[in-house]
C-alpha positions in Angstrom: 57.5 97.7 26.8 57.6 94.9 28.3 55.9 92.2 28.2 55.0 90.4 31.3 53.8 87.2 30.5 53.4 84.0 32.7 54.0 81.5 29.7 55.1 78.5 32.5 51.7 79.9 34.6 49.6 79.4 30.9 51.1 76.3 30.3 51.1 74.6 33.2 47.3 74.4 34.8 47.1 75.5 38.6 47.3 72.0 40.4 44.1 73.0 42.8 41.9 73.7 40.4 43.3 70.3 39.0 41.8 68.7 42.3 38.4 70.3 42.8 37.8 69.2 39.1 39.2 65.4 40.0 37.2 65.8 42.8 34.1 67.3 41.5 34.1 64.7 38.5 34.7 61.7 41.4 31.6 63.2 43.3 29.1 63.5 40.2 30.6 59.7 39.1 29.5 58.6 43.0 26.3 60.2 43.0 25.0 59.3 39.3 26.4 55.6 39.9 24.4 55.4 43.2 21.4 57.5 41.8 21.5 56.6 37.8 23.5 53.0 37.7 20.8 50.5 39.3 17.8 52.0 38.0 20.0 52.3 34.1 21.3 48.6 34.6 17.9 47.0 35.8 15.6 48.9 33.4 18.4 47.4 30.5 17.9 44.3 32.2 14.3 44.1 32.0 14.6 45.7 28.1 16.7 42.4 27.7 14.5 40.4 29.0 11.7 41.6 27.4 13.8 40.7 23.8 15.1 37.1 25.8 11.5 35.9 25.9 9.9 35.7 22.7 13.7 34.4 21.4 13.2 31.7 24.2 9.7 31.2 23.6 10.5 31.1 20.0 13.3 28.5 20.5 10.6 26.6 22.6 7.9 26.3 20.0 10.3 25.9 16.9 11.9 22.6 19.3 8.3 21.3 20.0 7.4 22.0 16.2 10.6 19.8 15.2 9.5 16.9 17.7 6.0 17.3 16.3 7.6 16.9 12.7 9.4 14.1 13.6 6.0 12.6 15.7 4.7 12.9 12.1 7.2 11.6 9.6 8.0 8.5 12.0 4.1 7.6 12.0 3.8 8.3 8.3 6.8 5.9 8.2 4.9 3.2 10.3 1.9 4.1 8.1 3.4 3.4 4.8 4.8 0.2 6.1 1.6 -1.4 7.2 0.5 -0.1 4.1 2.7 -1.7 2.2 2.6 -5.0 4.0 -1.3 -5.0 3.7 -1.2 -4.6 0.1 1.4 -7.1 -0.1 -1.0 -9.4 2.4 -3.7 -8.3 0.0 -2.4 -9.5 -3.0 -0.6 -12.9 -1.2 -5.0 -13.4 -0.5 -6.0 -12.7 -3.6 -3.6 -15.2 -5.5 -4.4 -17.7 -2.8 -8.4 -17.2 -3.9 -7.5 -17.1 -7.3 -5.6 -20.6 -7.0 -8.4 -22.0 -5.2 -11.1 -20.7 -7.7 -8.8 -22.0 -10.6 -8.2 -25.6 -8.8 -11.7 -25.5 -8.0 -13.3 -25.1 -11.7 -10.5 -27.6 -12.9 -11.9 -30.2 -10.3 -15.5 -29.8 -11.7 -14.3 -29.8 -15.4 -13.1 -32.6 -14.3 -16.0 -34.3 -12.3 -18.2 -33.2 -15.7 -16.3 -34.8 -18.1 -16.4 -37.6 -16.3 -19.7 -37.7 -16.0 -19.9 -36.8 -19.7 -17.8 -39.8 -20.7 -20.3 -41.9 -18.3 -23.2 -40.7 -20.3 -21.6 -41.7 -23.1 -21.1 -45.3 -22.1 -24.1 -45.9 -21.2 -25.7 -44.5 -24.2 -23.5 -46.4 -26.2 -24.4 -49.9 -24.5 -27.7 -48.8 -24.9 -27.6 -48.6 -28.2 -25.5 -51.7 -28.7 -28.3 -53.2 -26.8 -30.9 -51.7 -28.9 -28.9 -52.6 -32.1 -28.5 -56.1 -30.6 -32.0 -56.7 -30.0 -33.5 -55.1 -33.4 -30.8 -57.6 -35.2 -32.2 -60.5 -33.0 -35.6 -59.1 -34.1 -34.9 -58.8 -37.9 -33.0 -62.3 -37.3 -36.1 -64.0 -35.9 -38.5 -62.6 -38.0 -35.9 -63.9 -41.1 -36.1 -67.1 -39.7 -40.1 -67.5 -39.7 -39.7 -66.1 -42.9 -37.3 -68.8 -44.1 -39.2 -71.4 -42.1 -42.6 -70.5 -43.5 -41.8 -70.9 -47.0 -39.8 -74.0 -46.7 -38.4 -73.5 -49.6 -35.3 -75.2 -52.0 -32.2 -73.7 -51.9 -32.2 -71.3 -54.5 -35.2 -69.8 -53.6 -33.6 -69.4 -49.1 -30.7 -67.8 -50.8 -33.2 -65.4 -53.0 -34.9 -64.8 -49.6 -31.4 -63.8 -47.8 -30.9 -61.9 -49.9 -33.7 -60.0 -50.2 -33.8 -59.5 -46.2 -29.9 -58.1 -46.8 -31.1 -55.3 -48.8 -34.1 -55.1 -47.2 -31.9 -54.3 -43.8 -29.6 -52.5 -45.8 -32.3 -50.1 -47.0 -33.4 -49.6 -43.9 
């Protein structure tokens, strides 16, 4: 028995059948690039864009939200500065008022006591007026009394006397 085998004939594959199959694969990779690729690339084109969009719209909106974050802190900024300097103007006002208020109640303390001490000048020559013109009074009606009586001198110092205590007494 013999066997007949082709091992080199197994082994080695049959070089047109090698070819049709090249070609055969070259022909379906022609036809499905010119049937499948554009419609396969532009429909994974429009996928991506479809994804690219929101991601740019999303960019977008998060750059306008910074700007509009920055809009804001820079005015709250500003507004906390004027703040500041109005409160600071504020109280700059008020002491100003305050100083004036206090100078002006010092001037009329002032003006009052003076007038006060006025008063009390001229109440005080009054009275020295008054008190001046009840002695000349009590003086002159002394001296009728001493003139009156004519009398010796024991009797105009008795008198004197008695209009001492009688002033004294009141």
């Amino acid at each position: 028995m013999e066997l007949n085998l082709d091992i080199q004939g197994q082994l080695l594959p049959n070089i047109a059948t090698v070819i049709v199959q090249l070609l055969a694969t070259l022909v379906l990779f022609v036809v499905a690039k010119k049937l499948l690729w554009k419609p396969a690339k532009k429909y994974l084109d429009d996928k991506a864009a479809l994804v690219q969009k929101p991601l740019e719209d999303a960019i977008v909106r998060e750059e306008a939200a910074r700007k509009a974050n920055e809009e804001a802190d820079k005015r709250l900024t500003d507004t906390a500065a004027k703040v500041r300097e109005m409160i600071e103007t504020g109280q700059k006002e008020g002491q100003k008022v305050k100083d004036g208020l206090i100078e002006e109640g010092q001037k009329q303390v002032d003006q009052m006591m003076e007038t006060a001490y006025a008063q009390i000048e001229n109440e005080k020559a009054k009275m020295e007026l008054e008190i001046h013109d009840q002695i000349v009074d009590v003086a002159m009606e002394a001296a009728k009394k001493l003139m009156k009586d004519q009398v010796s001198g024991e009797e105009h110092r008795k008198a004197i006397e008695d209009f001492v205590r009688e002033v004294s007494n009141g």
